[in-house]
C-alpha positions in Angstrom: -9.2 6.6 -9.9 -6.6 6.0 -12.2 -3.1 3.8 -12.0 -1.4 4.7 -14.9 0.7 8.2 -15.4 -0.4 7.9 -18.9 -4.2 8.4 -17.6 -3.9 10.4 -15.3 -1.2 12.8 -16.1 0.5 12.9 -13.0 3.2 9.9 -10.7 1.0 8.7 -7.7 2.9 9.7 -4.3 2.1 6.8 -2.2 3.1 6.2 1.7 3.6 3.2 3.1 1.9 2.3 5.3 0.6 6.0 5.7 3.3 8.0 6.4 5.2 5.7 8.7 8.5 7.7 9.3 6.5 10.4 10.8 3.5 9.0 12.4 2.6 5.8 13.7 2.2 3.2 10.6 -1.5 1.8 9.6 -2.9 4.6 11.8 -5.5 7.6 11.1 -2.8 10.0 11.9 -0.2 8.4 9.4 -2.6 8.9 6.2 -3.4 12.6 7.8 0.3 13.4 7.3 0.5 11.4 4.1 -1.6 13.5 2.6 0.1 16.6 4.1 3.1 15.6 2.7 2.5 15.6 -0.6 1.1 11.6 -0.8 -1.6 10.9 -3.3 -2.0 7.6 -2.1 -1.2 5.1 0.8 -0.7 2.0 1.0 -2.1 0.0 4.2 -2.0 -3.4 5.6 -5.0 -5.4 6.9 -6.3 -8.8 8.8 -9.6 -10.1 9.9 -10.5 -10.0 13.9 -12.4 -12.8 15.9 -15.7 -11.1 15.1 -15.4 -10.4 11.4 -14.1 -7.3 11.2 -11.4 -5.8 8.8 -8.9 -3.8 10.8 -6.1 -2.2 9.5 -2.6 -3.4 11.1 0.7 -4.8 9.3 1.5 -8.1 12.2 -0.9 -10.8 12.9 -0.1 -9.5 16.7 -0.8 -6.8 18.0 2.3 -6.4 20.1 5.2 -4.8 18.1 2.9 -1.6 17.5 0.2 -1.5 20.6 1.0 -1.7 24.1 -1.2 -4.6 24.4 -0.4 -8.5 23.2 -2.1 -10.9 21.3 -3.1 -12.5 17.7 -5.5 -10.2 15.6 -7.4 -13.1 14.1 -8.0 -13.9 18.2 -9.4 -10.6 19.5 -12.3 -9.0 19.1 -12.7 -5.6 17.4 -13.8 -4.2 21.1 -10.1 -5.8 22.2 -8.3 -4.6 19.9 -9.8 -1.1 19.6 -9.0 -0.3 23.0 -5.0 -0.5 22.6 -2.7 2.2 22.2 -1.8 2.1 18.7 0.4 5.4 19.0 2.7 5.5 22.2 5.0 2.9 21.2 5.9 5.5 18.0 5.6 9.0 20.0 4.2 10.3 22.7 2.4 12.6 20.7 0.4 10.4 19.3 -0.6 8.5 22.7 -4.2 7.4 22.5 -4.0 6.7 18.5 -6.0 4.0 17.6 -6.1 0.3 15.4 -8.3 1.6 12.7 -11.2 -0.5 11.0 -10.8 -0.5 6.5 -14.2 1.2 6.9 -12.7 4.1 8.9 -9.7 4.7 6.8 -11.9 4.6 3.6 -14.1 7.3 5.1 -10.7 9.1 6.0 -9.4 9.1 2.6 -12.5 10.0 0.9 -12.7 13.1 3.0 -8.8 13.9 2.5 -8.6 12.9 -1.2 -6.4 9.7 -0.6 -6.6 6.8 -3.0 -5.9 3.3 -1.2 -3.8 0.4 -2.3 -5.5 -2.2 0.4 -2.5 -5.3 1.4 -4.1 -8.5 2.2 -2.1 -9.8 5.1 -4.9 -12.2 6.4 -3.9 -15.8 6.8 -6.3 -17.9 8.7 -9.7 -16.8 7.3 -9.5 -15.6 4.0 -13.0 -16.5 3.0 -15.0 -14.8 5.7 -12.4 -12.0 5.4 -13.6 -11.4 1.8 -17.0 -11.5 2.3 -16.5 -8.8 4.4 -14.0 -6.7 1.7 -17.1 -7.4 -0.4 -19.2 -5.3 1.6 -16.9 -3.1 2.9 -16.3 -1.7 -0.9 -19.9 -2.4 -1.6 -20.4 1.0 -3.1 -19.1 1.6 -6.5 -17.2 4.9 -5.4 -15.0 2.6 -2.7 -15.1 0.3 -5.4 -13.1 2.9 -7.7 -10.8 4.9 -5.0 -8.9 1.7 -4.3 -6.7 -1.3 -5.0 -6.3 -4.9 -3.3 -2.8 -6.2 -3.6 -1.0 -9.0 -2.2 2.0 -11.6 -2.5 -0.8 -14.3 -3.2 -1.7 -13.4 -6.9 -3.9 -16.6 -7.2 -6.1 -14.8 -4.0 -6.3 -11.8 -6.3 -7.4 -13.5 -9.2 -10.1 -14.8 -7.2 -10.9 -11.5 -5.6 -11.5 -9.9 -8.5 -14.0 -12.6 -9.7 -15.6 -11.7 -6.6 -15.7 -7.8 -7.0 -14.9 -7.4 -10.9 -14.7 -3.5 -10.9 -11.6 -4.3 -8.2 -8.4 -3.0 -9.3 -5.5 -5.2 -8.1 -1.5 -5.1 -7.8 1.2 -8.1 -7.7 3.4 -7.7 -5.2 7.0 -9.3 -6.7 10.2 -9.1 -4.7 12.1 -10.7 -7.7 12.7 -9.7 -10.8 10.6 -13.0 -13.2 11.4 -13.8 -16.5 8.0 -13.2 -17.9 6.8 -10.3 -15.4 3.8 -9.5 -17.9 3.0 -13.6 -18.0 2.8 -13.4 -14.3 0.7 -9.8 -14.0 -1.3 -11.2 -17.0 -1.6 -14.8 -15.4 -4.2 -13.5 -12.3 -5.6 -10.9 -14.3 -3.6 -7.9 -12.1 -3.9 -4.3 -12.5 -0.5 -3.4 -11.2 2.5 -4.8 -10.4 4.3 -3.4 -7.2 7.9 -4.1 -7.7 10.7 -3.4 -4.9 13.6 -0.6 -5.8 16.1 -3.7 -5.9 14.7 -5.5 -8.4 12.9 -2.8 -10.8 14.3 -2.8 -14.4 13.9 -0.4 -17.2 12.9 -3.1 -19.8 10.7 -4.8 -17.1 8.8 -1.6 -17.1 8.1 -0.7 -20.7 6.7 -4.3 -21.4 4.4 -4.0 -18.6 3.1 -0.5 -19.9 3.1 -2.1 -23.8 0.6 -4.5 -22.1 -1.0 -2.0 -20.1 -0.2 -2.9 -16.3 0.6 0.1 -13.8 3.4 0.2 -12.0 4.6 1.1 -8.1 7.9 1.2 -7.3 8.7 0.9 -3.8 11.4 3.0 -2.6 11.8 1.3 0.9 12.8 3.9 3.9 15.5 6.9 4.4 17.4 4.7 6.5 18.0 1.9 3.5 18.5 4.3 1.0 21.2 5.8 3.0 23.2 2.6 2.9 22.7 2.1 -0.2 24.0 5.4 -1.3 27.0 4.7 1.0 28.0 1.7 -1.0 27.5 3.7 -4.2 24.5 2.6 -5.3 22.4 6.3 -4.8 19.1 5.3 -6.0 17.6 8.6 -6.3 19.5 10.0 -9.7 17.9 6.6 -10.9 15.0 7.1 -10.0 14.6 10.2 -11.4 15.3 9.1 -14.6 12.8 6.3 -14.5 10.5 9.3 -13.8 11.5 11.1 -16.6 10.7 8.3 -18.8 7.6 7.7 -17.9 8.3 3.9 -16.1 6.7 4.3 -12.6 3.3 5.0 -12.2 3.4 5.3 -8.4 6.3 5.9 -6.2 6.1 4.4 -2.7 8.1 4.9 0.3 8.1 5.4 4.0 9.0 9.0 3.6 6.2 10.7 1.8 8.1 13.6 1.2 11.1 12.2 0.0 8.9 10.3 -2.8 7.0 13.6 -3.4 10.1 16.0 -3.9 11.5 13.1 -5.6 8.8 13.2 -8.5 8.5 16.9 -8.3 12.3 17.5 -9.1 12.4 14.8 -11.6 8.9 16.1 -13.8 
């Protein structure tokens, strides 16, 4: 798979967290819709349980989107597979499951989904990549997804690790040197918030090669922000236009997609 629009032809549609305005985030049923909606690719989060396993979830508890309580990194796979990973969002989804990275790879194979994979693991990084490193042992996984993460040093390690591994920055400030610090840990991408994405930013990155996201947040914030005159969209747009966002991320799915379809 390819990151960059000049590669590929074509702005990446990416939900985050699946769909997650419309479906229960980090589940099966949120990349379903994702796709549905127009979404290329997702982006998911993930942590390590007792036994080894890489599940896919955003907290290290299980309690904000289960009806059960709890740290991950303490429950077994068994544990946390039984939860209700779908009620808390909509009763139509009752009975939704925590979903494992192997499932959702499967998934996204079958629906045409490429993956940007979140690192959120904190207490056992080491066993938890041993496991990403069989996991993605194939080299079709291998190509159909990226590992990102706040921790850029993790990712430079990572990809020592698994060298065909594409990998993405994330950066919630704009930096002084934003291709020092993509170039610094050897990253693929850089996935830089809405707030802090600059025009100048961009085209130095893409001089140097680097793929960008831009992550558009949800409907909710854009609204304010559009209320206090700051209507990201027309912005946006033009970014588009000029070729300066390789993927376009949001909670909404189909706000990104018609956003990249009425802007190319």
């Amino acid at each position: 798979m390819y990151w960059r629009y000049a590669q590929n032809g074509f702005v990446h549609v990416c939900g985050h967290r699946g769909h997650s305005v419309g479906a229960p985030e980090n589940t099966l049923a949120a990349l379903r819709v994702n796709r549905d909606m127009g979404g290329t690719t997702a982006e998911i989060d993930t942590v390590l349980t007792a036994d080894g396993e890489i599940v896919v979830i955003h907290d290290l508890s299980v309690d904000r989107t289960t009806d059960g309580t709890g740290i991950v990194a303490d429950m077994t796979l068994a544990q946390v597979r039984a939860l209700d990973a779908g009620s808390w969002f909509d009763s139509a989804f009752a009975g939704e499951r925590i979903a494992t990275l192997s499932e959702v790879l499967t998934l996204s194979h079958e629906i045409g989904l490429g993956l940007e994979i979140e690192v959120k693991e904190k207490r056992n990084l080491p066993k938890y990549t041993d496991r990403l490193v069989q996991v993605l042992a194939d080299t079709e996984s291998l190509s159909h997804v990226m590992a990102i993460s706040f921790d850029h040093v993790y990712l430079r390690h990572l990809k020592a690790r698994l060298p065909g591994l594409a990998t993405g920055g994330i950066v919630h400030a704009r930096h002084g040197d934003p291709v020092g610090v993509a170039q610094s840990a050897g990253l693929d991408e850089l996935c830089i918030d809405l707030a802090v994405f600059h025009p100048d930013d961009a085209r130095a990155l893409h001089d140097a090669g680097i793929a960008i996201r831009c992550h558009a947040y949800n409907p909710d914030a854009l609204a304010l922000m559009a209320a206090a005159g700051l209507d990201a969209r027309p912005q946006v747009q033009q970014w588009l236009r000029e070729g300066l966002i390789d993927t376009l991320s949001s909670d909404d799915v189909a706000w990104a997609a018609r956003t990249v379809a009425e802007a190319l």
